[in-house]
SERO-4910 file (N, C-alpha, C, O; in steps of 0.05 Angstrom, whole numbers):
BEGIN
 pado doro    nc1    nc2    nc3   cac1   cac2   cac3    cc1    cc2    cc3    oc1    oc2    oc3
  Unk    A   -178    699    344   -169    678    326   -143    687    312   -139    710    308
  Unk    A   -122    665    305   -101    677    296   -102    674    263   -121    662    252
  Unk    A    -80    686    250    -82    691    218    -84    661    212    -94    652    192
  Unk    A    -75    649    227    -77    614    209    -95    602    211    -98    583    195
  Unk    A   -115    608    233   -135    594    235   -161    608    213   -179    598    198
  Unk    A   -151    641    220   -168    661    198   -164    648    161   -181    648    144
  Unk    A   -144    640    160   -138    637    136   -148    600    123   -146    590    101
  Unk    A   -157    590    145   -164    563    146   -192    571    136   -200    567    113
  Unk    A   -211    587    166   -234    579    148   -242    608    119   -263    607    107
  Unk    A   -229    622    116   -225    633     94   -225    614     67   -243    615     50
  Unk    A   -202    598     67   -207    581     46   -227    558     41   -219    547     21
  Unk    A   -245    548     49   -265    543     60   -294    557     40   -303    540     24
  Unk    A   -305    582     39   -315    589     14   -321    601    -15   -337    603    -33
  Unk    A   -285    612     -2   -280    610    -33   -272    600    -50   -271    609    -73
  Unk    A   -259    567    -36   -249    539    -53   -280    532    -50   -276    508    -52
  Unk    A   -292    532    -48   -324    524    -58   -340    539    -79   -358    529    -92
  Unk    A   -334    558    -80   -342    581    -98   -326    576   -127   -337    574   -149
  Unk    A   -297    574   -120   -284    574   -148   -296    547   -158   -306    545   -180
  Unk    A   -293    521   -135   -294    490   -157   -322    500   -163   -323    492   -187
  Unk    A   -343    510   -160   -368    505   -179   -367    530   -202   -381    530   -222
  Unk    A   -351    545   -197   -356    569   -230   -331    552   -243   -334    550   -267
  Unk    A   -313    541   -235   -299    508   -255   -321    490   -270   -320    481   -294
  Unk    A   -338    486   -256   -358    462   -264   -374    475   -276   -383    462   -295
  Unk    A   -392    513   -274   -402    516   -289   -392    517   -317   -405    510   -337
  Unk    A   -354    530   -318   -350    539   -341   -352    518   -363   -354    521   -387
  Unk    A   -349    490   -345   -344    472   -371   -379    464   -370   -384    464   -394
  Unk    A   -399    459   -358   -424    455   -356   -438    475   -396   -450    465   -415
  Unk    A   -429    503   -390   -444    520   -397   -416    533   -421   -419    554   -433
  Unk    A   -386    513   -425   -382    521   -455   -368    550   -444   -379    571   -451
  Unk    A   -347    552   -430   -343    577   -420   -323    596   -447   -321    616   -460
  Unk    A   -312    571   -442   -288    579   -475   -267    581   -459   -268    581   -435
  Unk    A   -244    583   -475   -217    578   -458   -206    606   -439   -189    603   -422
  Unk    A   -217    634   -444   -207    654   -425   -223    651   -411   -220    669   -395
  Unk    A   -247    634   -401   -257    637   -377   -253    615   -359   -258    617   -334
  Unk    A   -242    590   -375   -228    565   -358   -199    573   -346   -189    564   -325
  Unk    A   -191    588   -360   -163    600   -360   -162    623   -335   -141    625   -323
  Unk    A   -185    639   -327   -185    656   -308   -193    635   -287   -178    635   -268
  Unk    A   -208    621   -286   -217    587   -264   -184    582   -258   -172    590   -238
  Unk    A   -178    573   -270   -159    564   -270   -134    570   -250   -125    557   -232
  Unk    A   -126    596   -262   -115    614   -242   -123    625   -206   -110    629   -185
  Unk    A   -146    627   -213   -168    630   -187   -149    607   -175   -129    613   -162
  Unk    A   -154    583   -178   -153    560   -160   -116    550   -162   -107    533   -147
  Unk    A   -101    562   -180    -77    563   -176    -67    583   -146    -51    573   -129
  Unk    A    -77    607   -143    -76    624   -118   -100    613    -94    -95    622    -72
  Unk    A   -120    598    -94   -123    586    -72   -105    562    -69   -100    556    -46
  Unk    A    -97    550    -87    -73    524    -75    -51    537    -63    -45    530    -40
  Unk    A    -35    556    -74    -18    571    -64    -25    582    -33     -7    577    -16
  Unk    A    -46    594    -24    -60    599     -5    -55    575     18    -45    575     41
  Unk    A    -65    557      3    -72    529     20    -45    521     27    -48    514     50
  Unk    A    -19    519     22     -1    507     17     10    535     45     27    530     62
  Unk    A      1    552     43     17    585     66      0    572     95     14    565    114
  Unk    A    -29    568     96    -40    558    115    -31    524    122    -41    516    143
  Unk    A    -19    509    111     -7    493    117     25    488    126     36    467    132
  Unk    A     35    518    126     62    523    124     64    534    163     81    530    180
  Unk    A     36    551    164     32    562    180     20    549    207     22    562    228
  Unk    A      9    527    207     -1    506    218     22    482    229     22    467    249
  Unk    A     36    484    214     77    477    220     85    485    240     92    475    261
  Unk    A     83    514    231    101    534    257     87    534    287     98    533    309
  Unk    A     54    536    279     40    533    311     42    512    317     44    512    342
  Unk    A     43    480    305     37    458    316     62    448    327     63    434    347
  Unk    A     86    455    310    117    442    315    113    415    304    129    398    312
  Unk    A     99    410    291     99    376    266     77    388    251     60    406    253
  Unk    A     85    367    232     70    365    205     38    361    212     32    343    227
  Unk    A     21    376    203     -3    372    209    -18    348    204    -34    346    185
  Unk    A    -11    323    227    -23    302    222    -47    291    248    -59    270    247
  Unk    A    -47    309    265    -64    308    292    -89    312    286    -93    333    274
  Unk    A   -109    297    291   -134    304    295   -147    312    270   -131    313    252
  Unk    A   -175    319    261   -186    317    234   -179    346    228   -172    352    206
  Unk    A   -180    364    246   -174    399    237   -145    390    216   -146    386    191
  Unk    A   -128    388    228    -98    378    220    -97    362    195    -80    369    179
  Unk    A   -110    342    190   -115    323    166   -125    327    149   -122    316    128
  Unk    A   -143    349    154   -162    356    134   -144    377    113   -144    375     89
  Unk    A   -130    396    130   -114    406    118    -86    393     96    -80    399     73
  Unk    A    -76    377    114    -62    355     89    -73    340     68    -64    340     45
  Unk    A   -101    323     80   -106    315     57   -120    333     26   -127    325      3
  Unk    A   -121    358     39   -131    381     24   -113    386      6   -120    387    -18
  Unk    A    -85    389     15    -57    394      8    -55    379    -18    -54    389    -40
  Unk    A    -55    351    -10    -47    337    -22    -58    327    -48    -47    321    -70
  Unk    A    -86    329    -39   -102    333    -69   -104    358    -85   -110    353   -108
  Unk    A   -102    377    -81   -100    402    -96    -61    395   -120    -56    397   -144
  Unk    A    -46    390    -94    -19    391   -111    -16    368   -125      1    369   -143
  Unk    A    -30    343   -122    -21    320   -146    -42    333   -172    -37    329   -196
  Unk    A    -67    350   -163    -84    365   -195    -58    378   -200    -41    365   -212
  Unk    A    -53    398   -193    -36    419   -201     -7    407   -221     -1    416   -243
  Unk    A      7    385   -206     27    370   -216     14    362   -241     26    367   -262
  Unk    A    -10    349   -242    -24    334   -268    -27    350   -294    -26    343   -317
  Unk    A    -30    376   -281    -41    395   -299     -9    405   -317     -5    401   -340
  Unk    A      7    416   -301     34    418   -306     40    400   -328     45    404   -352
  Unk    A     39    373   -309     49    352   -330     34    343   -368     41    326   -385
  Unk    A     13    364   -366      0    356   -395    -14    378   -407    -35    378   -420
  Unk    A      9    402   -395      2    427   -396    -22    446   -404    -24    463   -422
  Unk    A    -40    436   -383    -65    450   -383    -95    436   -396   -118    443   -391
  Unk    A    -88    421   -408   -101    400   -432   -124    402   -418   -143    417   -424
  Unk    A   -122    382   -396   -153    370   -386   -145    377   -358   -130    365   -343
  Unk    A   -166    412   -355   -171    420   -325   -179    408   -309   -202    402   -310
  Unk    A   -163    401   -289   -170    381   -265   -175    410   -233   -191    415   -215
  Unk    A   -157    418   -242   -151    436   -211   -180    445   -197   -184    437   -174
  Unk    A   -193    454   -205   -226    474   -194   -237    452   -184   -250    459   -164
  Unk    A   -239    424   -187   -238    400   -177   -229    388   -149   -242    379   -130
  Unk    A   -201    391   -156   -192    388   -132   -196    403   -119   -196    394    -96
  Unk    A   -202    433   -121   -203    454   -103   -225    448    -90   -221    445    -66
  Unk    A   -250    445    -97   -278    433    -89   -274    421    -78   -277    425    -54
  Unk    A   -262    390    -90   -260    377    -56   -243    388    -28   -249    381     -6
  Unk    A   -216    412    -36   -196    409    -16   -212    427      3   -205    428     27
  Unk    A   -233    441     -7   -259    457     13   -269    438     26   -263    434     50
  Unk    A   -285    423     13   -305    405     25   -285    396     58   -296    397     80
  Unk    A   -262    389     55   -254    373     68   -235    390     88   -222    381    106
  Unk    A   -238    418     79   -232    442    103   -256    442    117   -256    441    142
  Unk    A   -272    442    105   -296    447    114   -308    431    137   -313    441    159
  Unk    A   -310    411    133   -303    386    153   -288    384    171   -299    380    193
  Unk    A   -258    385    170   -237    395    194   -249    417    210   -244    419    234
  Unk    A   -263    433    198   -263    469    213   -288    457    233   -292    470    254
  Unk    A   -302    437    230   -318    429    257   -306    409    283   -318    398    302
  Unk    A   -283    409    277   -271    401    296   -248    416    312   -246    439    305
  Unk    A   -229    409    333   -220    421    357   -198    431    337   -188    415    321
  Unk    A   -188    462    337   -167    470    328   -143    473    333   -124    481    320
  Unk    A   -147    461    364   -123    471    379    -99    454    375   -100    429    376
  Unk    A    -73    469    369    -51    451    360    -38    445    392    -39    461    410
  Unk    A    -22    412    392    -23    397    410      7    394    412     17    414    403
  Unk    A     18    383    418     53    369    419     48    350    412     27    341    422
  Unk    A     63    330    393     56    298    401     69    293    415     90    306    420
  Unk    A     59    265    429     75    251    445    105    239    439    116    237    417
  Unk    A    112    234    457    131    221    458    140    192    422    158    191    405
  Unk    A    117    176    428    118    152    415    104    164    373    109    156    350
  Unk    A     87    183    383     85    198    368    105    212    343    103    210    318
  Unk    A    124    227    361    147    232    346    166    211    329    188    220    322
  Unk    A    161    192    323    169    180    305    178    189    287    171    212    286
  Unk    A    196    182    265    197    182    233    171    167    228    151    180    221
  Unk    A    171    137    232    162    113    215    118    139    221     99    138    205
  Unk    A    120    150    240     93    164    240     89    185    213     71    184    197
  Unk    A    107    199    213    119    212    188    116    206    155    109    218    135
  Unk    A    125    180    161    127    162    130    100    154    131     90    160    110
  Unk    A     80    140    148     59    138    148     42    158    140     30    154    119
  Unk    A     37    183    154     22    204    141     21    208    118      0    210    105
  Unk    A     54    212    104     58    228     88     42    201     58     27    204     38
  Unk    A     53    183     69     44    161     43     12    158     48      3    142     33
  Unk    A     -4    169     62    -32    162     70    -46    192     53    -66    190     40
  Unk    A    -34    215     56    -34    241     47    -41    238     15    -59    248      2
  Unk    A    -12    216      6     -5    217    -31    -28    201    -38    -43    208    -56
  Unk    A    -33    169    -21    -50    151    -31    -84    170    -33    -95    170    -55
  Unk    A    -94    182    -16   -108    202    -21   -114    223    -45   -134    226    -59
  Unk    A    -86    237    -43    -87    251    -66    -85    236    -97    -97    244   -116
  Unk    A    -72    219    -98    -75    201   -121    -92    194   -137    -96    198   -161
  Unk    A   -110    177   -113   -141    166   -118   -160    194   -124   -171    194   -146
  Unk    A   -163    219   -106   -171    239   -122   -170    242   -145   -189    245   -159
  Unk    A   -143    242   -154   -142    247   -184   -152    229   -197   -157    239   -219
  Unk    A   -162    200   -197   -172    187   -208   -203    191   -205   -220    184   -222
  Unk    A   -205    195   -195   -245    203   -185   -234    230   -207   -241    223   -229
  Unk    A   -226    245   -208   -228    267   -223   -229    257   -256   -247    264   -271
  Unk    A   -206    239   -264   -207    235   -292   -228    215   -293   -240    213   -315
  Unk    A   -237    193   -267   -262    191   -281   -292    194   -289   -309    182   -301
  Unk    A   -288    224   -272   -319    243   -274   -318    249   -304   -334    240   -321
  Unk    A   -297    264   -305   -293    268   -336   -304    245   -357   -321    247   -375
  Unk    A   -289    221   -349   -298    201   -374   -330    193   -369   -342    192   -391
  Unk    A   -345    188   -346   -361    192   -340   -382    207   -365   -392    197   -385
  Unk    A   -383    241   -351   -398    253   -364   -391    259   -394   -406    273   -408
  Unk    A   -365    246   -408   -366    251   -424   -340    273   -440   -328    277   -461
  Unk    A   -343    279   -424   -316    314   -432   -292    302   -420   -285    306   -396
  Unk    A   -276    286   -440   -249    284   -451   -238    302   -460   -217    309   -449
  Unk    A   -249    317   -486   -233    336   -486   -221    325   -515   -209    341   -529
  Unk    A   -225    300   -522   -213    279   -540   -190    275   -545   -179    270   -566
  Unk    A   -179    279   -513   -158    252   -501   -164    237   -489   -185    239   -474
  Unk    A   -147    212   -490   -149    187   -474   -148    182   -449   -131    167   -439
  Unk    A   -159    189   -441   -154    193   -393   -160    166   -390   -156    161   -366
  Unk    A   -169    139   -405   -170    108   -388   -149    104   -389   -150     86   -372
  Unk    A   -127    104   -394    -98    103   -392    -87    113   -366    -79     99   -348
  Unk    A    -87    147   -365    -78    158   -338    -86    152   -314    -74    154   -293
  Unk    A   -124    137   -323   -136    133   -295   -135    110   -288   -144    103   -266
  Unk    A   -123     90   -308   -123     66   -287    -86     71   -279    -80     65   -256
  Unk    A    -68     81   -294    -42     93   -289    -44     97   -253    -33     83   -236
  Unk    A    -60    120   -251    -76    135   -229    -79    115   -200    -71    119   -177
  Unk    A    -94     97   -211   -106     78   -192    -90     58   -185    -98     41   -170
  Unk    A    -66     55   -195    -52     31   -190    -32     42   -175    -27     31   -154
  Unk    A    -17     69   -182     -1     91   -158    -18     88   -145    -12     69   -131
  Unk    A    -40     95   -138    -59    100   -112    -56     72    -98    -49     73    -74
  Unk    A    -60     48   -107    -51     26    -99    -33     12    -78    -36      2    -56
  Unk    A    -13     17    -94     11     21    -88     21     39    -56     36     32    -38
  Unk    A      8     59    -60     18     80    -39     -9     68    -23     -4     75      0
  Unk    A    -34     55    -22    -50     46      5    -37     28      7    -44     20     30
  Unk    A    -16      6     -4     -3    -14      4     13      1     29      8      2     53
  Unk    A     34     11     12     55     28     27     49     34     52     64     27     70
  Unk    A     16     53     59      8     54     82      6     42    103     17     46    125
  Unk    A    -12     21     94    -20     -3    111     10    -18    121     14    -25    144
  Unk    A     24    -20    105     55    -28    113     64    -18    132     69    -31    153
  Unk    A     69     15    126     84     27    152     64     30    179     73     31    202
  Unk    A     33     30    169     25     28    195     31      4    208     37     13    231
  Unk    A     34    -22    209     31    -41    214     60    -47    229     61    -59    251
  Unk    A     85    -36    213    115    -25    224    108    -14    253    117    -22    274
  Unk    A     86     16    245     93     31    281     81      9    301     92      1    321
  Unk    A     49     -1    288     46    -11    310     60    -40    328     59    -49    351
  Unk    A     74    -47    304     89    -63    318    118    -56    337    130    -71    353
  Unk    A    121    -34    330    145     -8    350    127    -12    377    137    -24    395
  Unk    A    107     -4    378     84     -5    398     73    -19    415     70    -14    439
  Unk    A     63    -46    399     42    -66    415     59    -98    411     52   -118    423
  Unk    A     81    -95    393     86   -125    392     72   -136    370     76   -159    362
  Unk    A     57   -122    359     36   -143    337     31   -115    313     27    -90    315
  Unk    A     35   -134    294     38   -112    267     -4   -111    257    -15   -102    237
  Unk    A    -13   -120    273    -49   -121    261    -66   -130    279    -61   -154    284
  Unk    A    -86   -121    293   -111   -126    307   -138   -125    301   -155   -135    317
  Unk    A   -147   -113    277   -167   -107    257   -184    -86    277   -208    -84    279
  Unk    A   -164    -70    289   -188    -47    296   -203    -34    278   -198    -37    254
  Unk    A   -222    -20    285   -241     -4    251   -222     14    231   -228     12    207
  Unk    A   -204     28    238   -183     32    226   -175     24    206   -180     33    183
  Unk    A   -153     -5    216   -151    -26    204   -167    -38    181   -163    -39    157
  Unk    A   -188    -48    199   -209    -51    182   -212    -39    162   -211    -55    143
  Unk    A   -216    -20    155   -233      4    140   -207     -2    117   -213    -12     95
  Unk    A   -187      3    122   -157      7    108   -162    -19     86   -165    -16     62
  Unk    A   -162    -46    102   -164    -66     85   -182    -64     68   -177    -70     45
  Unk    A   -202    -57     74   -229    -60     63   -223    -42     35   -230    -50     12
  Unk    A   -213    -24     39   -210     -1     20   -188    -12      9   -192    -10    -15
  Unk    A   -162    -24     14   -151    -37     -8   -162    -51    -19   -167    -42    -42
  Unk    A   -175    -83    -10   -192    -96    -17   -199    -89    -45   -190    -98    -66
  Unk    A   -218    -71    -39   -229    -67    -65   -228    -47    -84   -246    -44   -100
  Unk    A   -199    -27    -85   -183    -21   -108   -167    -41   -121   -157    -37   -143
  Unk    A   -162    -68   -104   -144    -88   -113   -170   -103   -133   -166   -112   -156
  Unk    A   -191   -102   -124   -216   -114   -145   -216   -101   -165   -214   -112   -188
  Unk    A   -218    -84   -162   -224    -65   -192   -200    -67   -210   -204    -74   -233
  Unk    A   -171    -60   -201   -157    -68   -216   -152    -95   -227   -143    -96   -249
  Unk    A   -156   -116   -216   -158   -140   -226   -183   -143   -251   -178   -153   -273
  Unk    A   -207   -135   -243   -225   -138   -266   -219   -115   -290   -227   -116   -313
  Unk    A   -203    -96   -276   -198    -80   -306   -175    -96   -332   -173    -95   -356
  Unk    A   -156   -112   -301   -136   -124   -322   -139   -151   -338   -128   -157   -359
  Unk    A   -159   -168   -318   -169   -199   -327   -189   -194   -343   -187   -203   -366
  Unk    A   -212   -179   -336   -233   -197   -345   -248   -159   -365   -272   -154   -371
  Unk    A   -231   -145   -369   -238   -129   -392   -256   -110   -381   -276   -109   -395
  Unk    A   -259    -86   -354   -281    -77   -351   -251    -47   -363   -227    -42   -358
  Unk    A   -268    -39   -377   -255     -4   -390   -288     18   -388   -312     15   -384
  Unk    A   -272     37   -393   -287     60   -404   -311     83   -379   -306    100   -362
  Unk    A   -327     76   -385   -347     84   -368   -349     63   -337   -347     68   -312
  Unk    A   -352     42   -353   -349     21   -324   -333     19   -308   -336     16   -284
  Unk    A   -311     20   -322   -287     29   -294   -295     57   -290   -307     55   -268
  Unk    A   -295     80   -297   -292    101   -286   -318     97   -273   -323    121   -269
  Unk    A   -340     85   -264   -370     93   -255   -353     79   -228   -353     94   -208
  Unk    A   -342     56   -225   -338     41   -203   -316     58   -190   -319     58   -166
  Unk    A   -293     74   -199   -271     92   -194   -289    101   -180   -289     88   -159
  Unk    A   -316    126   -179   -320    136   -167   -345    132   -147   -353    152   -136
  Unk    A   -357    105   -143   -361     90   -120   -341     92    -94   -345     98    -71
  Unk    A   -316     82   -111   -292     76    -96   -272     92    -75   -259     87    -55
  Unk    A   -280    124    -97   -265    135    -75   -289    144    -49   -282    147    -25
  Unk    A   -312    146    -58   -338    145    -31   -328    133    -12   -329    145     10
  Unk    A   -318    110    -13   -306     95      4   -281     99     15   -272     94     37
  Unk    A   -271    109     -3   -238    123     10   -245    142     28   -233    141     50
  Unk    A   -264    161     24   -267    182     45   -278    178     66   -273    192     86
  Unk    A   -298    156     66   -303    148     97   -285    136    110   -279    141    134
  Unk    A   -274    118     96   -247    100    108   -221    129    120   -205    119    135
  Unk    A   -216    160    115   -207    171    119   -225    194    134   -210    213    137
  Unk    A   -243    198    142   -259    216    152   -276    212    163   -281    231    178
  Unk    A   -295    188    164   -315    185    179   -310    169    200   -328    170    217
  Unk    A   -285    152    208   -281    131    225   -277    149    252   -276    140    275
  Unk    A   -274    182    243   -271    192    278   -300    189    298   -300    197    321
  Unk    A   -324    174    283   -346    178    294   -350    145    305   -373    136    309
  Unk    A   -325    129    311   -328    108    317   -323    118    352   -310    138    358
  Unk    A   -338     98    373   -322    108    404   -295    106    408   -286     84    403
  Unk    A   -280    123    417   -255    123    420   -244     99    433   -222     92    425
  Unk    A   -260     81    457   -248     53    457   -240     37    443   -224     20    452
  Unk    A   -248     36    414   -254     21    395   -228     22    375   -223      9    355
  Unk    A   -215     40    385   -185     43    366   -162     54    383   -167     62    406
  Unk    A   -142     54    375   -111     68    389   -108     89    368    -94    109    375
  Unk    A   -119     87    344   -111    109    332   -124    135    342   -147    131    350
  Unk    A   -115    163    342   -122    191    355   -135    215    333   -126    238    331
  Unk    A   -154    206    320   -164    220    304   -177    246    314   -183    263    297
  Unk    A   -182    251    341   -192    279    340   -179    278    371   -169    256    378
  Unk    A   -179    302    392   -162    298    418   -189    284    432   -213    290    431
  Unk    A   -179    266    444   -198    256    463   -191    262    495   -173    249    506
  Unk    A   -205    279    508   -210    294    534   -203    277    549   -186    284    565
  Unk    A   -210    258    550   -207    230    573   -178    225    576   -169    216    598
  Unk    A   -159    230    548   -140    211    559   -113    245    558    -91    243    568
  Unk    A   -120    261    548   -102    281    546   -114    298    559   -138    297    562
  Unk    A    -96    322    569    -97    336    595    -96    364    589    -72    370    588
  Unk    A   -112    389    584    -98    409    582    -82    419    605    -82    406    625
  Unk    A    -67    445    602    -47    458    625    -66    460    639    -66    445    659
  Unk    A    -86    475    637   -104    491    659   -118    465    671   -138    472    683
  Unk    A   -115    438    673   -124    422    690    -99    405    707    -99    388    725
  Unk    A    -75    422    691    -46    417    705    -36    431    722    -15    425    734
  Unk    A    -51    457    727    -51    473    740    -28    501    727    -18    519    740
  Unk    A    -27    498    706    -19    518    703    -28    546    681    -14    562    669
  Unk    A    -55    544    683    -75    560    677    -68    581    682    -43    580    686
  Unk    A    -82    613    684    -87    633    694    -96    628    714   -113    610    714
  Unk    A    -88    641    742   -105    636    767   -125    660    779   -137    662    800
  Unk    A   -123    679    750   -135    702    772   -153    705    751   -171    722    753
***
């Protein structure tokens, strides 16, 4: 195995280890040098995460957007650095990071059961507009994270006695915004592609569906008065749904979509069936 793949599932359990002594310290009253050593912990696994993503570059020759090994790692990325930015931005106030770290495991964790092997893309592949798609599918991700995060918090209660219904519908409306953005540029390649900007494959599907109903929630938060607990209880319904709409749809049959969520054997070829394997 090489250092990048070593360092993949490395992070894996000890970003599971740190997000729960995060959750015990605030569970069990840790006091601030022991949130403060959490803290740090999960500042050097993001840093970590961010070297295994750097490294995953150099073997793959693109941005790690192939297949769930590859995604998992971005969208890992991506949620750890919009906590980290958050935290920055309100310097330290209300610990988010051990959070994100938890999930950016969970969702290594997940990748690491699938094929590791880095691929070339294709031809049609190499795009920019594929590029701008990932990268805005990556943020809308990490965004909405952060909002499932501030509204566990309001949730259980530990504010901290600041105002996070502000940041988190703030939160959810960037997250918005950037699944618009998505669904846009997807809809751009595939029309580079097929002639038609929408077919409602499960993909598709899933995408709408999951706008759909962040566009609900923000409407009832802005019309008809839902705050507090009730938005944050439905925030984190919502992102349940984000993660299958980004993780579970590889378990649909590969007929059923054009999109390439894990390598499918049937239609890609390794060397050694190109003949240029080892022959001896």
């Amino acid at each position: 195995m090489t250092f990048e793949s070593n360092l993949y599932i490395a992070l894996i359990p000890s970003g599971l280890i740190i997000g729960h002594l995060g959750i015990a310290a605030r569970i069990f009253r840790g006091g601030p040098s022991v949130e403060r050593i959490v803290r740090w912990f999960s500042l050097m696994w993001s840093a970590a995460l961010i070297i295994a993503w750097g490294l995953r570059v150099s073997t793959a020759g693109h941005m790690p957007l192939f297949g769930m090994y590859e995604s998992a790692l971005s969208l890992a990325l991506a949620t750890v650095v919009v906590a980290v930015i958050w935290e920055m931005r309100h310097k330290g106030r209300t610990i988010i990071t051990p959070l994100a770290v938890l999930i950016g495991a969970a969702l290594l964790s997940h990748g690491e059961t699938f094929d590791p092997t880095a691929y070339a893309l294709t031809i049609s592949e190499r795009s920019w507009v594929v590029d701008v798609h990932a990268v805005i599918a990556w943020l809308a991700f990490g965004v909405l994270a952060l909002s499932n995060f501030l509204a566990l918090r309001i949730v259980l209660g530990r504010t901290d006695g600041d105002d996070l219904e502000r940041p988190l519908v703030r939160s959810l409306q960037v997250g918005f915004l950037l699944l618009t953005g998505m669904i846009a540029s997807g809809s751009v390649y595939k029309f580079l592609l097929f002639g038609t900007p929408w077919s409602f494959d499960p993909v598709e599907s899933m995408a709408l569906v999951v706008w759909m109903a962040y566009a609900t929630l923000l409407h009832l938060h802005l019309f008809v008065g839902w705050r507090g607990k009730r938005l944050a209880g439905w925030t984190l319904g919502l992102f349940a749904l984000l993660v299958i709409s980004y993780r579970a749809l590889v378990y649909f049959p590969a007929w059923s979509t054009y999109h390439v969520f894990d390598m499918d054997r049937r239609i890609h070829v390794g060397p050694e069936q190109l003949g240029f394997g080892d022959e001896q």
